[in-house]
C-alpha positions as CSV (number, residue, x, y, z in Angstrom):
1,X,11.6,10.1,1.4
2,X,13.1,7.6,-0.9
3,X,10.8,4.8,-0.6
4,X,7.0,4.6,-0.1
5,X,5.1,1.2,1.2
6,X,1.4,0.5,0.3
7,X,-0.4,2.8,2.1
8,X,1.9,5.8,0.6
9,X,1.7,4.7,-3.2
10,X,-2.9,4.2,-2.4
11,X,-2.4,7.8,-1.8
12,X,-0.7,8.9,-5.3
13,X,-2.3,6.7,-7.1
14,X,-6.4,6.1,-7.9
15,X,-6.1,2.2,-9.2
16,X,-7.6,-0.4,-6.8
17,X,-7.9,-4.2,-7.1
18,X,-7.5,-5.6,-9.4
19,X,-5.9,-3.5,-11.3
20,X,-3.1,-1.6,-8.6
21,X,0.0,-3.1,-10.3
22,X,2.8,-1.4,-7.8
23,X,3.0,-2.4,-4.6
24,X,6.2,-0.4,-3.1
25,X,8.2,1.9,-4.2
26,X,12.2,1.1,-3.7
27,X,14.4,4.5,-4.5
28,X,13.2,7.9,-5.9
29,X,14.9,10.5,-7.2
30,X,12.3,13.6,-7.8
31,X,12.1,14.5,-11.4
32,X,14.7,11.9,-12.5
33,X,13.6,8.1,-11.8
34,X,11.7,5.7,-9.5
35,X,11.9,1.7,-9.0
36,X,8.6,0.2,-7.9
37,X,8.2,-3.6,-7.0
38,X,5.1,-5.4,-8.2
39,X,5.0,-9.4,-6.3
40,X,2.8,-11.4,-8.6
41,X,1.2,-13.8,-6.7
42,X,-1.1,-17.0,-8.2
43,X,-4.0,-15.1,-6.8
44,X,-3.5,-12.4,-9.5
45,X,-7.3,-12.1,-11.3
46,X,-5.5,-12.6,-14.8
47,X,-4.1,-16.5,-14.0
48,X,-7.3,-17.8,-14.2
49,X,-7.5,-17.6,-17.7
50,X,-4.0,-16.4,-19.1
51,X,-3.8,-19.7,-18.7
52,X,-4.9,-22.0,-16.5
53,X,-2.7,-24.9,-17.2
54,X,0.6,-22.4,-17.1
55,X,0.2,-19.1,-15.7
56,X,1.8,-16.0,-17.4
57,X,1.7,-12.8,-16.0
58,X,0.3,-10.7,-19.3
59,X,3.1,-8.3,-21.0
60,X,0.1,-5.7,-21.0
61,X,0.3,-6.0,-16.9
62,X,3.7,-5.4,-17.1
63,X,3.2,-2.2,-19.2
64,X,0.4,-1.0,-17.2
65,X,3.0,-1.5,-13.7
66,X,5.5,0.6,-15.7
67,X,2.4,3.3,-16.8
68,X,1.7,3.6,-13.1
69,X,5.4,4.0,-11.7
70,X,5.5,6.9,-14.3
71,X,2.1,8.2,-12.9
72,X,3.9,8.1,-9.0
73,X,7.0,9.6,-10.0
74,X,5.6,12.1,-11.7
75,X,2.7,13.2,-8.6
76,X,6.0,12.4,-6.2
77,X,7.9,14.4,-7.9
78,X,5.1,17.9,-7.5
79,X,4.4,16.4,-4.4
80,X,1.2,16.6,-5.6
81,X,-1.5,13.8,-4.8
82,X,-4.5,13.4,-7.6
83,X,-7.6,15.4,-7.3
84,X,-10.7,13.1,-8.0
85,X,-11.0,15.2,-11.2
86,X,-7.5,14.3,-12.3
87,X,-6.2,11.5,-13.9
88,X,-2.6,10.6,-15.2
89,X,-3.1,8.8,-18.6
90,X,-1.2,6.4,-20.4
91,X,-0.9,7.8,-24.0
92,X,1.8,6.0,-26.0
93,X,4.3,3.3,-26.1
94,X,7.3,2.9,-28.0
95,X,9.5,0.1,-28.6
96,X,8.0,-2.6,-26.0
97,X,10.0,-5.8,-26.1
98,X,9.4,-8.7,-23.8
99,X,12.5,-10.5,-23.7
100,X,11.1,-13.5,-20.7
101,X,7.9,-14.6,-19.0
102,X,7.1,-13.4,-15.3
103,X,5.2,-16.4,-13.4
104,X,3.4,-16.2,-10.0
105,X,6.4,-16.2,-7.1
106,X,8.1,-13.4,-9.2
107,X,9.3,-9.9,-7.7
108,X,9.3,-7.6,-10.9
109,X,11.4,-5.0,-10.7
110,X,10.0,-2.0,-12.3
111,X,12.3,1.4,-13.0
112,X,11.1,4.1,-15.0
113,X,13.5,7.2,-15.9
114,X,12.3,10.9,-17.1
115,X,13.3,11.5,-20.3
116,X,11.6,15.2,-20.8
117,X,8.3,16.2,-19.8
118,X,6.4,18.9,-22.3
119,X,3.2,20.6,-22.2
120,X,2.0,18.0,-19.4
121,X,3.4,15.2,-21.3
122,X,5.8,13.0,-20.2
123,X,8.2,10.4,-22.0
124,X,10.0,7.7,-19.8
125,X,12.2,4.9,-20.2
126,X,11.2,1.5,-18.7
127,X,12.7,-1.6,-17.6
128,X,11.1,-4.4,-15.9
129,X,13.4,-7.6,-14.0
130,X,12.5,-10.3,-12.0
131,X,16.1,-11.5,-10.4
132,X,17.9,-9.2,-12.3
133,X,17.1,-10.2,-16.0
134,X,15.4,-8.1,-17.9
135,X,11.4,-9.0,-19.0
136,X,10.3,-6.1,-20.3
137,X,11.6,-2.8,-21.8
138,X,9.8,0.3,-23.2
139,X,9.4,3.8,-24.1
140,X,5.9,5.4,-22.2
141,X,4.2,8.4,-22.5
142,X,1.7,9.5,-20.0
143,X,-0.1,13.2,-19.2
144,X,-1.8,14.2,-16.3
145,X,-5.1,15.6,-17.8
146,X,-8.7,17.0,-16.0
147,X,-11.6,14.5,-16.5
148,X,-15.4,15.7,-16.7
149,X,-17.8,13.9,-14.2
């Protein structure tokens, strides 16, 4: 399976609204790299105050739609969905740039490559475009760890 709608990616991942950032997945290749697509719409909980007079969608948004593409290509790639006592974490960032603004009626363009995975760890290469320009670029790191309840 290359791509996964809504439904699929609710499965891999445990974000909800307001705070699900992916809303399909576009190509997968297991272990290697995955492109997401997140739509931003006007109805996005963040417009109403980043800012009201002209909305931005916040760069931290767009890392946190990169952190969770990571998260679903790494549980696609073990075909392995979550257990409620595991979480993948987002655990560092490296050179973020934000190189344009994304703006309700965008389609961002999220794709994440494997760069090595380690000891549960794994570093990534990000890009983020809306129409083909680049917004966003970064180096993640995210682990799948156990959680106490």
């Amino acid at each position: 399976m290359t791509d996964m709608n809504i439904h699929e990616v609710l499965k891999f991942l445990p974000h909800r609204y307001p705070f699900l950032l992916v809303d399909r997945v576009e190509e997968f290749e297991p272990g290697r790299r995955m492109k997401t697509l997140k739509n931003v719409t006007y109805n996005e909980h963040c417009f109403a105050g980043h800012f009201p007079h002209y909305p931005v969608f916040p760069g931290v948004l767009i890392l946190e739609a990169m952190a969770q593409t990571t998260a679903l290509l790494i549980f696609r790639t073990r075909d392995q969905m979550p257990e409620e006592d595991t979480l993948y974490l987002f655990v560092g960032i490296d050179k973020a740039r934000f190189k344009r603004q994304v703006e309700p009626g965008d389609q961002m363009e999220i794709e994440v490559e494997l760069v090595r995975e380690s000891r549960g760890m794994g570093r990534f290469m990000c890009e983020a475009r809306v129409d083909g320009r680049i917004v966003c670029t970064a180096d993640l790191m995210g682990a799948v760890r156990d959680v106490e309840r």
